[in-house]
C-alpha positions as CSV (number, residue, x, y, z in Angstrom):
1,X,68.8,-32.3,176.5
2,X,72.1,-31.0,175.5
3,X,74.4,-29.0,178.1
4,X,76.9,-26.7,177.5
5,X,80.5,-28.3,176.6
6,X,82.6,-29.4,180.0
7,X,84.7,-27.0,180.9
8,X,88.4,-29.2,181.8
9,X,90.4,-26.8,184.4
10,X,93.6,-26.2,183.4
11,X,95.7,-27.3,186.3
12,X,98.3,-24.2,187.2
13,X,101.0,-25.7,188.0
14,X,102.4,-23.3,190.7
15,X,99.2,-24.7,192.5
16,X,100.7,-27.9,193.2
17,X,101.3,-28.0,196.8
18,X,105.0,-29.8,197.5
19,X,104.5,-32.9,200.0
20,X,105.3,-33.5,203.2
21,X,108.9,-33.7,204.3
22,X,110.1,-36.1,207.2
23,X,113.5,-35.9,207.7
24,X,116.2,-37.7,209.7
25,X,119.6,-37.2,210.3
26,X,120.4,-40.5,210.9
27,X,124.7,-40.4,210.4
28,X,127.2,-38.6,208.3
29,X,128.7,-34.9,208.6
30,X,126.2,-33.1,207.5
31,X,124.8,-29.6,207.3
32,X,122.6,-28.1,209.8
33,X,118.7,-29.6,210.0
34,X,117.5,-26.1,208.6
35,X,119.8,-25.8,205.4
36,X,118.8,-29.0,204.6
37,X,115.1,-29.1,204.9
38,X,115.6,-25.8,202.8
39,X,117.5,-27.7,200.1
40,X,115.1,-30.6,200.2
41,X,112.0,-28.1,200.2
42,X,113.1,-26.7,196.9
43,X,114.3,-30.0,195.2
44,X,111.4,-31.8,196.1
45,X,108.9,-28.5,195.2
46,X,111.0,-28.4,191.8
47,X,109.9,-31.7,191.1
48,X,106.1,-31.2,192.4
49,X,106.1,-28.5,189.9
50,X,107.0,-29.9,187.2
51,X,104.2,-30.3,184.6
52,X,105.4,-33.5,183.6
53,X,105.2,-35.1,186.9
54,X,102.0,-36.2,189.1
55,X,102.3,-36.1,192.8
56,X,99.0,-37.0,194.0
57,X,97.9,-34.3,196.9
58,X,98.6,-34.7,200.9
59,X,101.5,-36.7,199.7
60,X,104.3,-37.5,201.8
61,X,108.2,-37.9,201.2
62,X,111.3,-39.4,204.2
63,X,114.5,-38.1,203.9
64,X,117.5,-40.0,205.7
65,X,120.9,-38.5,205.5
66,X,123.2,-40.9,206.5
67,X,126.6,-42.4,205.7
68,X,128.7,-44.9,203.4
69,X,128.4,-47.5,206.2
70,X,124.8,-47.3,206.0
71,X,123.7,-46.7,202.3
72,X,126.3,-50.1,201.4
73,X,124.3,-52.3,203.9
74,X,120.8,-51.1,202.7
75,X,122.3,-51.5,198.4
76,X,123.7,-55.2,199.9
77,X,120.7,-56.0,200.8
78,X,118.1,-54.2,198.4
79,X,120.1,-54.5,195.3
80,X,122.8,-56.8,195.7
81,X,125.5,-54.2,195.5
82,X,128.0,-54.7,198.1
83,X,129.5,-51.0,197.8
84,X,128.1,-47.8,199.0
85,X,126.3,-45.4,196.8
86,X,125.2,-41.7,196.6
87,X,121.3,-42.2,196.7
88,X,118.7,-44.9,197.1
89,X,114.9,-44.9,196.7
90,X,112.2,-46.9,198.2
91,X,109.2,-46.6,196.7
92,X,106.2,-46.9,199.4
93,X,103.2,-49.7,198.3
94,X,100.1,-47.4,197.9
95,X,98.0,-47.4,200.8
96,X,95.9,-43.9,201.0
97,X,94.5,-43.3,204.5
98,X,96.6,-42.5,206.9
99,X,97.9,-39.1,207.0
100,X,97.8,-38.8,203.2
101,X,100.0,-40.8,200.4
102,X,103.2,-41.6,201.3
103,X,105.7,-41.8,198.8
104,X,108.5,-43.6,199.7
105,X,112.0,-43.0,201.5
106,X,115.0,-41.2,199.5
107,X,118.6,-42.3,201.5
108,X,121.3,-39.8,200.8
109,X,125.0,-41.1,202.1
110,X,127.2,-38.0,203.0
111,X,130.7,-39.3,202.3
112,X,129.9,-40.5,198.7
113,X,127.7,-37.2,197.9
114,X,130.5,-35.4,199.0
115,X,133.2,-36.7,197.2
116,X,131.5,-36.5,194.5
117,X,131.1,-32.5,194.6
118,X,134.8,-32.5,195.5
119,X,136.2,-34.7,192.6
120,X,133.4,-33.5,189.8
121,X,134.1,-29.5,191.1
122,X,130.3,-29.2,191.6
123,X,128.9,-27.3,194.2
124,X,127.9,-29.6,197.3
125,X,124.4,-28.1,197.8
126,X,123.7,-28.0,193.8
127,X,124.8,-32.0,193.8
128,X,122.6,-32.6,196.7
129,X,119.6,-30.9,195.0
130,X,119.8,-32.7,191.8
131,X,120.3,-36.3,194.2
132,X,116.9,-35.7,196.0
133,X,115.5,-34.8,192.3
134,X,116.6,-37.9,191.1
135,X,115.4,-40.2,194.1
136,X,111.8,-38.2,193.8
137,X,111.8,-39.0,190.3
138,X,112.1,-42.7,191.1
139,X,109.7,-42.7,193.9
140,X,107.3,-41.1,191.1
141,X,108.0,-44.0,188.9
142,X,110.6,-42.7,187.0
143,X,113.8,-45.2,186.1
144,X,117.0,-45.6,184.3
145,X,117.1,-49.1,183.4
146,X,116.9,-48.9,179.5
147,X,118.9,-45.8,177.8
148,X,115.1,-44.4,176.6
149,X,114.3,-44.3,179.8
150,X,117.4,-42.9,181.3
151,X,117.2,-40.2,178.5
152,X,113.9,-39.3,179.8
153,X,114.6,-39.2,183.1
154,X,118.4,-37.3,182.4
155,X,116.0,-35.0,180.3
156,X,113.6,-34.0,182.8
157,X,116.1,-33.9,185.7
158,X,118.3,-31.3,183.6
159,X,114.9,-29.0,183.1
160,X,113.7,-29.3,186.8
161,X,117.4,-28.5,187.8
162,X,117.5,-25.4,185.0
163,X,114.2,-24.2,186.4
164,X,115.2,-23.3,189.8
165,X,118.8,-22.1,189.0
166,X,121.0,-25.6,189.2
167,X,123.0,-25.9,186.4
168,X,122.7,-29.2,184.0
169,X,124.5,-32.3,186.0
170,X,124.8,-34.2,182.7
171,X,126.7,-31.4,181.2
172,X,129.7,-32.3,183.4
173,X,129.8,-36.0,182.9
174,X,127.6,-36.0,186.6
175,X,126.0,-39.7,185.6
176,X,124.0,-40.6,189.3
């Protein structure tokens, strides 16, 4: 007996439901809970979005906004860099269950993010964006270790970033 051809769906991308954000204001000066569960919201649904990412449903993102102290103690002892950074991922191990896939944890430090704005003349909450962009892409996998892959990952960054109105941090010499 032969059926009629399967039918694939066509997967509309603004579907995609964004995942879960937990956030925690753990140090740092920074902007009010609201404005940056707002800013995280959009980076993080930019991402989601994006038809060349898969974020598998009922996922689950942490966000810690912290400061240099922090971030340098956590890159001492995750990466052996004794110096404080702008972002850091932590990729979750895959356990589905409870409360839906969680992805991992994405550690923003507010004195280095800042400065960074300041001395590249980028606008603070545009840098911020494109730093939660880049630590989702890396809980999705994504990496910089070889120049292909960076170029994928700068690529893919810059169009997520275009596509909700952040201009290209590459541009500027903006290397995170």
């Amino acid at each position: 007996m032969t059926g009629a051809p399967k039918r694939t769906r066509r997967v509309d991308q603004s579907d995609r439901r964004p995942p879960g954000l937990d956030l925690l204001i753990e140090a740092g000066d920074w902007p009010p809970r609201a404005k940056l569960r707002r800013l995280a919201s959009r980076a993080i649904g930019a991402v989601a979005a994006s038809p060349s990412t898969s974020v598998p449903a009922e996922a689950e993102v942490s966000l810690v906004f912290t400061d240099d102290a922090h971030i340098r103690l956590l890159n001492r002892r995750f990466r052996r860099k004794d110096g404080a950074t702008n972002v850091l991922s932590f990729p979750a191990a895959r356990q589905p269950g409870r409360f839906g896939p969680f992805l991992g944890d994405i550690v923003l430090a507010q004195e280095t993010i800042s400065s960074e704005a300041r001395n590249q003349g980028l606008i603070l909450e545009d840098h911020l964006i494109h730093l939660i962009v880049h630590g989702f892409l890396h809980l999705l996998g994504f990496d910089h270790e070889t120049d292909e892959d960076a170029g994928v990952m700068e690529r893919l960054e810059t169009a997520i970033l275009v596509g909700i109105g952040v201009a290209d941090p590459y541009a500027g010499g903006d290397g995170s």
